[in-house]
C-alpha positions as CSV (number, residue, x, y, z in Angstrom):
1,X,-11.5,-26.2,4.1
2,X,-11.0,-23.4,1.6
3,X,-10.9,-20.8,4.1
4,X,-8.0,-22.9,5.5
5,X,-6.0,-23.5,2.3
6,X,-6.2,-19.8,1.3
7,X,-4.8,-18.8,4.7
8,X,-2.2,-20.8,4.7
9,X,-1.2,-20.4,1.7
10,X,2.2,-18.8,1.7
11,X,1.3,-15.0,-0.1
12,X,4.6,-13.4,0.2
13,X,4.1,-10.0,0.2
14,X,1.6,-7.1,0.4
15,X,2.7,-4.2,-1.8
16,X,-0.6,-1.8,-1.6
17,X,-1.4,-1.2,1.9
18,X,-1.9,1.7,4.0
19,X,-1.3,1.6,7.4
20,X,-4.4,3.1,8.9
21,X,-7.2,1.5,6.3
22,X,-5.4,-1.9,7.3
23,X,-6.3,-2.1,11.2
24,X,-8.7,-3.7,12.2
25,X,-12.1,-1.6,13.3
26,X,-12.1,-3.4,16.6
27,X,-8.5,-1.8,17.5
28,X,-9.1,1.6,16.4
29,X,-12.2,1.4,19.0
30,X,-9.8,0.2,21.4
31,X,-6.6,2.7,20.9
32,X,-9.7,5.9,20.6
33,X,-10.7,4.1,24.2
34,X,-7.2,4.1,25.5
35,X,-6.9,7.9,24.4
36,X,-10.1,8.9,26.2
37,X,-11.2,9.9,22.6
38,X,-14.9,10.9,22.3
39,X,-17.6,10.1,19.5
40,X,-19.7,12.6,18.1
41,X,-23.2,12.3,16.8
42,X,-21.1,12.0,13.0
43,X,-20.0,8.5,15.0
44,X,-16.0,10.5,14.2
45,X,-13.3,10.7,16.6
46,X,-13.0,14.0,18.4
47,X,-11.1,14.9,21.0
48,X,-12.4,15.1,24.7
49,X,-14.1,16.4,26.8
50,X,-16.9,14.8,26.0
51,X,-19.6,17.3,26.4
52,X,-23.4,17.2,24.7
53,X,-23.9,14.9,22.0
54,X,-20.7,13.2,22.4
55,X,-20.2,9.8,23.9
56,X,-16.4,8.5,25.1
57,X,-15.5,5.8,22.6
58,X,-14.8,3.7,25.8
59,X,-18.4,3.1,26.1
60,X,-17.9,1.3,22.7
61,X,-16.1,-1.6,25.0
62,X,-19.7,-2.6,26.7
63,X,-22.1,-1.4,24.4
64,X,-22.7,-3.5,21.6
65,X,-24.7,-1.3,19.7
66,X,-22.7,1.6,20.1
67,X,-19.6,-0.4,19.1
68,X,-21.5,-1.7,15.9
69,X,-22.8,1.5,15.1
70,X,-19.2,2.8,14.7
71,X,-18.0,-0.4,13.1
72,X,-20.4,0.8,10.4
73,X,-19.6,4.1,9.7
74,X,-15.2,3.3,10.3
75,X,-15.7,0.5,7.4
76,X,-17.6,-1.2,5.1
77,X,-19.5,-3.4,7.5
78,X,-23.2,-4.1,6.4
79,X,-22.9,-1.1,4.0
80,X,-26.0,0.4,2.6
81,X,-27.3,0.4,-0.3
82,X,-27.8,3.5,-2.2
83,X,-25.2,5.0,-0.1
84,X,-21.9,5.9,-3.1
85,X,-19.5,2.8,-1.9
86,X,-16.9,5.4,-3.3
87,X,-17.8,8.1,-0.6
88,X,-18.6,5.7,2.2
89,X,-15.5,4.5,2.0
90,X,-13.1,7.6,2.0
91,X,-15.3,9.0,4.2
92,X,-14.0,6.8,6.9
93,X,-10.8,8.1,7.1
94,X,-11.8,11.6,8.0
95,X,-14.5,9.7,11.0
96,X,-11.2,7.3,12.4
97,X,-8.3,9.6,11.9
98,X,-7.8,10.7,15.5
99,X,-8.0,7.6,16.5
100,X,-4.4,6.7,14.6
101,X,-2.0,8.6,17.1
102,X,-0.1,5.4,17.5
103,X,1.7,4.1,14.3
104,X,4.0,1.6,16.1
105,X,0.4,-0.1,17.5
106,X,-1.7,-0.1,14.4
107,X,2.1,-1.4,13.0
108,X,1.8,-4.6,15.6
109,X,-2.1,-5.5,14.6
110,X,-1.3,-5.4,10.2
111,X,1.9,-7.4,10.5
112,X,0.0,-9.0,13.0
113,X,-2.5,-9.8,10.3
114,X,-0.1,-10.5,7.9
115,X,1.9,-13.0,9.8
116,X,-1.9,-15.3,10.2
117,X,-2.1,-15.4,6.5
118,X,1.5,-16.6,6.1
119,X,3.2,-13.5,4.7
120,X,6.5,-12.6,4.8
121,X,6.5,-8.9,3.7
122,X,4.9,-5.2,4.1
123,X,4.8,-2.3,2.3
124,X,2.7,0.0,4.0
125,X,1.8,3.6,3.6
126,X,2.5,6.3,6.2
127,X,2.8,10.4,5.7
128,X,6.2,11.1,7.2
129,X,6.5,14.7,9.2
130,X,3.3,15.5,7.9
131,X,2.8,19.0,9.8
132,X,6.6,19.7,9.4
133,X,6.0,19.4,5.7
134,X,3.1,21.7,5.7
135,X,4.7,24.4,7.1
136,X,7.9,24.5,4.9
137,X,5.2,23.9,1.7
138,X,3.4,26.9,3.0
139,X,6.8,29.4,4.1
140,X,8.2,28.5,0.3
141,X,4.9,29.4,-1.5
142,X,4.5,27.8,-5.2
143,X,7.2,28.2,-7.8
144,X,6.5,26.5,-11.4
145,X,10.8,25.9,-11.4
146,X,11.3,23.0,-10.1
147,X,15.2,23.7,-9.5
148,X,14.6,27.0,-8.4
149,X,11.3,25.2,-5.8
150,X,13.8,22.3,-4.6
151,X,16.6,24.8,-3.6
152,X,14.4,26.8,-1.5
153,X,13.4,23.5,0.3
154,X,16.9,22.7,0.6
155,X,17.6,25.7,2.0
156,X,19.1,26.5,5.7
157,X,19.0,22.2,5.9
158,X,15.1,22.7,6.2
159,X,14.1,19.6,4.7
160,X,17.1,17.9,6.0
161,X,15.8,18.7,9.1
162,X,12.3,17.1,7.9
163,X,14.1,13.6,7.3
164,X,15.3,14.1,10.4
165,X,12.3,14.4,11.9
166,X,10.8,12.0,9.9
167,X,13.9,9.6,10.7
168,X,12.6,10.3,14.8
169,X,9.2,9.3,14.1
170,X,10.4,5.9,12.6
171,X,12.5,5.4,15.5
172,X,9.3,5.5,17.7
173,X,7.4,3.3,15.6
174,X,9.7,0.8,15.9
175,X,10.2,0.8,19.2
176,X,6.3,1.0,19.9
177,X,6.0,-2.1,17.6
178,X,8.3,-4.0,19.4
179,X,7.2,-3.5,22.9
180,X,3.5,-4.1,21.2
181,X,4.6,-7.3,19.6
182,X,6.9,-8.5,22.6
183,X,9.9,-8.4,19.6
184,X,12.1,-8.5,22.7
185,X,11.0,-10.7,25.1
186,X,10.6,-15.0,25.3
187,X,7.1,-14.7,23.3
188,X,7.6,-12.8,20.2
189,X,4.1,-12.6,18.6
190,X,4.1,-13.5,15.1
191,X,3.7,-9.8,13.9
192,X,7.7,-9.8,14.6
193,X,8.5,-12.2,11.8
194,X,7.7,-9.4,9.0
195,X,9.6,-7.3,7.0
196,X,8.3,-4.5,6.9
197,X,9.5,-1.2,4.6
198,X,7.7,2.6,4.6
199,X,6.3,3.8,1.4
200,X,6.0,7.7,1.8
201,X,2.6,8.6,0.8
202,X,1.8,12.1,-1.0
203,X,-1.8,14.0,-0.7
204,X,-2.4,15.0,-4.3
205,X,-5.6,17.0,-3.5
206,X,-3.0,19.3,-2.0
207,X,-1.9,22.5,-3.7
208,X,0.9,22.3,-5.7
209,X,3.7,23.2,-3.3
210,X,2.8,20.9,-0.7
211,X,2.3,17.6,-2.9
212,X,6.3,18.8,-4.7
213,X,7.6,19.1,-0.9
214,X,6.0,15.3,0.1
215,X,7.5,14.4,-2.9
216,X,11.0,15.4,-1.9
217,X,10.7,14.5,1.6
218,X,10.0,11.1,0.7
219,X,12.5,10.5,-2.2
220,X,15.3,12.0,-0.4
221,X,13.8,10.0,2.7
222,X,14.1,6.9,0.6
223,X,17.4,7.8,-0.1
224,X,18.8,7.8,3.5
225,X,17.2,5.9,5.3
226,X,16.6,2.2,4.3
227,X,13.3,1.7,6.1
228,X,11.6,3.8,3.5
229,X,11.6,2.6,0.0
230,X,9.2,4.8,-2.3
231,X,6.5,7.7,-2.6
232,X,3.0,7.3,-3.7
233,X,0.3,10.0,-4.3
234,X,-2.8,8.8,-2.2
235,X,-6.3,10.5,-1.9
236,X,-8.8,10.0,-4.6
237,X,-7.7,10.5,-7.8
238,X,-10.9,11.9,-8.9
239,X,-10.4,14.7,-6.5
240,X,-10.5,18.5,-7.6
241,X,-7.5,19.2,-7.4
242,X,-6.2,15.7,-8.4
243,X,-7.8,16.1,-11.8
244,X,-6.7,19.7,-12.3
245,X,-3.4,19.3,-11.3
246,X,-2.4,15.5,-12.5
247,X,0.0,16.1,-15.1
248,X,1.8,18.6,-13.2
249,X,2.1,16.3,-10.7
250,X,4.1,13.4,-12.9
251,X,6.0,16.3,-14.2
252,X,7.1,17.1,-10.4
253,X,8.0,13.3,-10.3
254,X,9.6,13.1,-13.7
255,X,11.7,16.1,-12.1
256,X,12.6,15.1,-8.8
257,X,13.3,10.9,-10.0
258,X,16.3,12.8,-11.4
259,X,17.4,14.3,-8.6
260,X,16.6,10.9,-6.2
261,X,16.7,8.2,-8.7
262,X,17.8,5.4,-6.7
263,X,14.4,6.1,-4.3
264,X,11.5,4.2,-5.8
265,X,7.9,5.1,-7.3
266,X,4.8,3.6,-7.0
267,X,1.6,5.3,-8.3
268,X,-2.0,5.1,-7.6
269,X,-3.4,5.7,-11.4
270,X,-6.5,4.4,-13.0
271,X,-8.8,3.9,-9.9
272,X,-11.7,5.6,-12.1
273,X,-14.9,4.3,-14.1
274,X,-17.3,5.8,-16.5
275,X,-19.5,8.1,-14.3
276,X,-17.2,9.2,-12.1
277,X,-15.0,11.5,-14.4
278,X,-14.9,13.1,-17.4
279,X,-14.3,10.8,-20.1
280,X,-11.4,12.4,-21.5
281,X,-9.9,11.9,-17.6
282,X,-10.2,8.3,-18.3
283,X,-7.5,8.5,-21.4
284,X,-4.1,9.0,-20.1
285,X,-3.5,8.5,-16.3
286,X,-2.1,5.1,-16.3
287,X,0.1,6.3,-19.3
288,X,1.5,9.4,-18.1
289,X,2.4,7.8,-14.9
290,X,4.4,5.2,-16.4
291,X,6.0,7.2,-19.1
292,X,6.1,10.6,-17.2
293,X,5.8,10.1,-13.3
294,X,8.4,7.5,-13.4
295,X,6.4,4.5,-11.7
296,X,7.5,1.7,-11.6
297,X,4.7,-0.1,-9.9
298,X,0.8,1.1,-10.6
299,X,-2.0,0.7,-8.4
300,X,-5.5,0.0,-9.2
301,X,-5.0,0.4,-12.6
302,X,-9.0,-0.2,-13.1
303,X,-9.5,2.3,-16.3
304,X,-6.8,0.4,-18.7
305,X,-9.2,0.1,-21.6
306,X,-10.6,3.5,-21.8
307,X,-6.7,4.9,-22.1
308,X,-5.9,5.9,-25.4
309,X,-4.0,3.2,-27.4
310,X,-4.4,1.1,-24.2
311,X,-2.7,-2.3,-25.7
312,X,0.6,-0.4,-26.6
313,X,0.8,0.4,-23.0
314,X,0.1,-2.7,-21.3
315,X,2.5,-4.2,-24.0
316,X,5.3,-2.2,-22.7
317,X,4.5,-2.4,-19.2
318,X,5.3,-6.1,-20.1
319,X,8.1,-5.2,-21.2
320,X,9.4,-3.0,-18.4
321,X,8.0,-5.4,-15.9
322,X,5.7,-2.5,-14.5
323,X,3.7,-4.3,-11.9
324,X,0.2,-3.7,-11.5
325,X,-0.9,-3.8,-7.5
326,X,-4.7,-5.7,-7.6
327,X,-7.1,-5.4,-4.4
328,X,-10.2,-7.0,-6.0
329,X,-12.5,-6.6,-3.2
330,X,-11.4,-2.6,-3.1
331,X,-12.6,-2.1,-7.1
332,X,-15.8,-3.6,-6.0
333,X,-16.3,-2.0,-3.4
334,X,-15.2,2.0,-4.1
335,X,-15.7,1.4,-7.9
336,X,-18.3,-1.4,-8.4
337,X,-15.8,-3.3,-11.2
338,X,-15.3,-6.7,-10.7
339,X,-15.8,-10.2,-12.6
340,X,-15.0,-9.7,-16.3
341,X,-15.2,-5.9,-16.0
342,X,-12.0,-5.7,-14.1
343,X,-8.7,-5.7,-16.5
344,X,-7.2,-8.4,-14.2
345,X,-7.4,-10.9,-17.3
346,X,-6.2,-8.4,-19.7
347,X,-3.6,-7.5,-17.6
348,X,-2.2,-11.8,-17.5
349,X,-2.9,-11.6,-21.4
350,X,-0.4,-9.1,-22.3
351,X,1.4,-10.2,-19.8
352,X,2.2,-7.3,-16.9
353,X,3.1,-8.5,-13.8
354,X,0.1,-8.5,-10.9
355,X,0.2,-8.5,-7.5
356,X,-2.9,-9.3,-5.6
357,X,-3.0,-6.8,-2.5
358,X,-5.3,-5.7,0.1
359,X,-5.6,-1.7,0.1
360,X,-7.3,-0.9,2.8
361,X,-8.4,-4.1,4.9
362,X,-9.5,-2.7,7.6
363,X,-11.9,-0.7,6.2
364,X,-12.8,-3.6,3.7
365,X,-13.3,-6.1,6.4
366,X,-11.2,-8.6,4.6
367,X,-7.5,-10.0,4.1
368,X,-4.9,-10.7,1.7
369,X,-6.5,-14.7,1.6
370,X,-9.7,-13.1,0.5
371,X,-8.0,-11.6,-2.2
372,X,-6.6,-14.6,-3.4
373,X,-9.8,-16.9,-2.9
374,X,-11.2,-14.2,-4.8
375,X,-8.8,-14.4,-7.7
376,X,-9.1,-18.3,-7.8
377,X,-12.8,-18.1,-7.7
378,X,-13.5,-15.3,-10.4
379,X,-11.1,-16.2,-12.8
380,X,-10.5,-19.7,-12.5
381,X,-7.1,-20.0,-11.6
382,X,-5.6,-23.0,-10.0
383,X,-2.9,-23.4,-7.7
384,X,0.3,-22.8,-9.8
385,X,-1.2,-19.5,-11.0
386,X,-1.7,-18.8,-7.5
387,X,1.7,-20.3,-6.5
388,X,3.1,-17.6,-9.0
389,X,1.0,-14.5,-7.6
390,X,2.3,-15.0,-4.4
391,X,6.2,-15.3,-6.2
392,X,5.4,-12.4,-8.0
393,X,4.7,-10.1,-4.9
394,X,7.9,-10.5,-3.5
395,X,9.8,-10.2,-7.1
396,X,8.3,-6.9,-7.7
397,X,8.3,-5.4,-4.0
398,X,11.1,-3.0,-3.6
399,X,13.2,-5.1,-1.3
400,X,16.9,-4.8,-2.5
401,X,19.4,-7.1,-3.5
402,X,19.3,-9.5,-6.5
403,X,15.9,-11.6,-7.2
404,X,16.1,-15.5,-7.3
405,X,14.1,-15.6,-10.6
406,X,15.9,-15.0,-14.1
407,X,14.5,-12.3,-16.5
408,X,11.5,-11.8,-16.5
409,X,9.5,-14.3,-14.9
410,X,6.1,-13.5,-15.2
411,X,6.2,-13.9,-18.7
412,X,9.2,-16.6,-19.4
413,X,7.8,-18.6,-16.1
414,X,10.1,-18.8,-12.5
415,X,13.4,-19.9,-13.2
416,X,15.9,-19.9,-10.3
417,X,19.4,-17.7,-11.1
418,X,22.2,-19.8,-11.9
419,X,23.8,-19.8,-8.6
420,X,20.9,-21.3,-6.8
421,X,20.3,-24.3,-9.1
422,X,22.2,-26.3,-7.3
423,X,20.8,-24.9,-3.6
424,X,23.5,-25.7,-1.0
425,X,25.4,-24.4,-3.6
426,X,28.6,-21.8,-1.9
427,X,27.2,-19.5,-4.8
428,X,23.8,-19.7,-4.1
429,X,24.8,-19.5,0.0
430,X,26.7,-16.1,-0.9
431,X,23.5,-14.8,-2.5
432,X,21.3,-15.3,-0.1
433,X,23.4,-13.8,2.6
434,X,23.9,-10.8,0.2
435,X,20.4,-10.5,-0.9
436,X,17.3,-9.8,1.7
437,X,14.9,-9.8,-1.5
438,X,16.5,-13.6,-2.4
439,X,16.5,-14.4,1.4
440,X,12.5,-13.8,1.1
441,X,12.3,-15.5,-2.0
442,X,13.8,-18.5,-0.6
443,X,12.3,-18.2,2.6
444,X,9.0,-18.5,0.5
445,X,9.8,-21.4,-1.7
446,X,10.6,-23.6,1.2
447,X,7.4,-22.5,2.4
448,X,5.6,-23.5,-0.6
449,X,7.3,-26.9,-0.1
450,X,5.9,-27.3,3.8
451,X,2.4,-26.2,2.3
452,X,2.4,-28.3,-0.8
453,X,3.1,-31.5,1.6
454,X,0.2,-30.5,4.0
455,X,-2.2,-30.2,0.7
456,X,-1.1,-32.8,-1.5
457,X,-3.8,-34.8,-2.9
């Protein structure tokens, strides 16, 4: 029965998600099967023939031992112990990636997902005209003025040509999603009721000039085209280079939000412990992304209390309703914090806004309902906490048009907007149709209603 309740329950939106951590295993072994795709002795995707010490990943289809051999090293599945749950799990990505050819498929099985756990929204994470973006990073070379560096992108329409390209790919997505899905035909899968939005992701253990040119791509991106939304700097953040270079890297935010400011920011800060980093790493990241890179969403967030003068800054991310994006069962996994370790309490007690989110299902073997059973289990919470979760993950996604809610609602409680007290209201009618973030928002409260009958008492 609790399996039940938390996958009905109506969860809104999944704001920390990247697209290729968050298909299933199964599929990957089916789209590496489709692409004649071998696997080497590694148990990674390589590319055929498949000569000596290679197997083709079709075999994976009959062979059950084969297939769960690569279920383990493309996920968490059964992980071992003494094995670093931090490598294990990154290390995935490197095994799978050439098995991820197809964005508009792996699109079809998340919303897919999604859609069984009675969500309504998707921000996922994708690396628009990756190569293209490469190559220009590489002909400009590094430049530490960021005018002078974002001119000589701009240059002969070269990374106009980029969102061009970038603007092609999405096309092709869409249209392999909706032949996946069936958008068009009598049976529409479920996948096709989704929202879904691109958040352009970043690869911070990159040298300087190619994380400034993601950057650019993806604000200007943001800018134009309404399917993308945001940047966010993925890859560990205990990285090399990610450590060297990190407050350079909010600088080159701080810098380019100026240029783009109506594009949005999202930020990957805090995913570190004790152990894995200096400690004077541990001090500022969550800060200086707020305060420098512009971010107005954080993800992880794990290291909170080890930031210098840490309650000042989760008292004004109150304040600036900077949302904190929570995948429980990822901190346990990659960083072994959970239970009263993890700042998800502290976090409610100064009041910032959380969102619970899923990171990487795929490669977690979970979903967004384990998440919140998770939540409800390990801190207690009962259903109108979780009833407000699931509000606040569409109220701090970056969907535009005017909320529903008044203020700020995670810490004054959901109040509707004036319009929409009275709800056949011609006001609250003109909202809705202006709004797609209050459309959601409704969309979800009449949800709550259906669900609330099905469960009550």
């Amino acid at each position: 029965m609790a399996g039940r309740f938390f996958r009905e329950l109506p969860k809104g939106g999944d704001l920390h998600n990247h697209l290729s951590g968050a298909v299933r295993t199964e599929y990957l072994i089916q789209l590496a099967a489709d692409d004649g795709l071998c696997v080497d002795a590694t148990m990674t995707a390589v590319a055929p023939p498949c000569g000596p010490g290679k197997r083709p990943a079709a075999d994976a289809l009959t062979d059950a031992a084969f297939r769960q051999s690569i279920v383990r090293a493309w996920s968490m599945q059964d992980f071992p112990q003494g094995e670093s749950g931090h490598d294990h799990f990154f290390d995935t990505f490197g095994k799978f990636g050439a098995a991820t050819a197809h964005r508009g498929k792996m699109l079809a099985d998340v919303a897919g997902t999604a859609a069984a756990q009675n969500q309504s929204y998707l921000e996922t994470m994708v690396t628009p005209a990756s190569a293209g973006a490469k190559k220009l990073a590489d002909d400009v070379g590094w430049n530490p003025d960021f005018a002078t560096l974002h001119s000589k992108l701009l240059a002969g329409g070269r990374l106009d040509q980029l969102i061009a390209d970038a603007e092609q790919e999405a096309d092709a997505s869409d249209a392999e999603f909706r032949e996946t899905a069936r958008c068009a035909t009598a049976t529409p899968t479920p996948a096709c009721r989704i929202t879904v939005r691109w958040v352009s992701q970043v690869s911070r253990n990159s040298a300087p000039e190619r994380v400034f040119t993601q950057i650019a791509l993806g604000l200007r991106l943001a800018e134009r085209d309404q399917r993308f939304v945001a940047v966010n700097l993925v890859q560990p953040e205990d990285g090399e280079i990610s450590l060297r270079d990190y407050r350079l890297q909010m600088r080159m935010l701080d810098y380019l939000h100026r240029v783009y400011p109506r594009a949005h920011i999202t930020l990957h800060a805090g995913e570190l412990v004790p152990g894995l980093v200096k400690p004077e790493d541990l001090t500022f990241h969550i800060d200086d992304a707020v305060r420098t890179g512009q971010a107005e969403r954080i993800g992880h967030g794990v290291d909170l209390v080890h930031e210098d003068n840490w309650r000042r800054l989760a008292r004004d991310m109150a304040r600036r309703q900077v949302a904190v994006e929570v995948p429980l069962t990822s901190n346990a996994q990659i960083l072994q914090v959970e239970g009263a370790e993890h700042p998800f309490p502290v976090y409610r007690a100064y009041g910032v806004p959380v969102v619970l989110s899923t990171d990487d299902p795929g490669v977690s073997r979970g979903d967004i309902g384990q998440e919140y059973q998770r939540a409800a289990r390990t801190y207690e919470l009962g259903y109108p906490e979780l009833k407000d979760l699931a509000r606040a993950s569409l109220e701090y996604s970056f969907l535009p048009g005017r909320s529903l809610w008044r203020g700020d609602p995670v810490r004054k409680g959901f109040r509707l907007v004036d319009e929409c007290r009275v709800p056949q209201s011609d006001r609250c009618g003109r909202l809705l149709s202006e709004s797609p973030k209050a459309r959601l928002e409704w969309r979800q409260e009449r949800s709550f209603q259906a669900f609330e009958a099905r469960y009550a008492g």
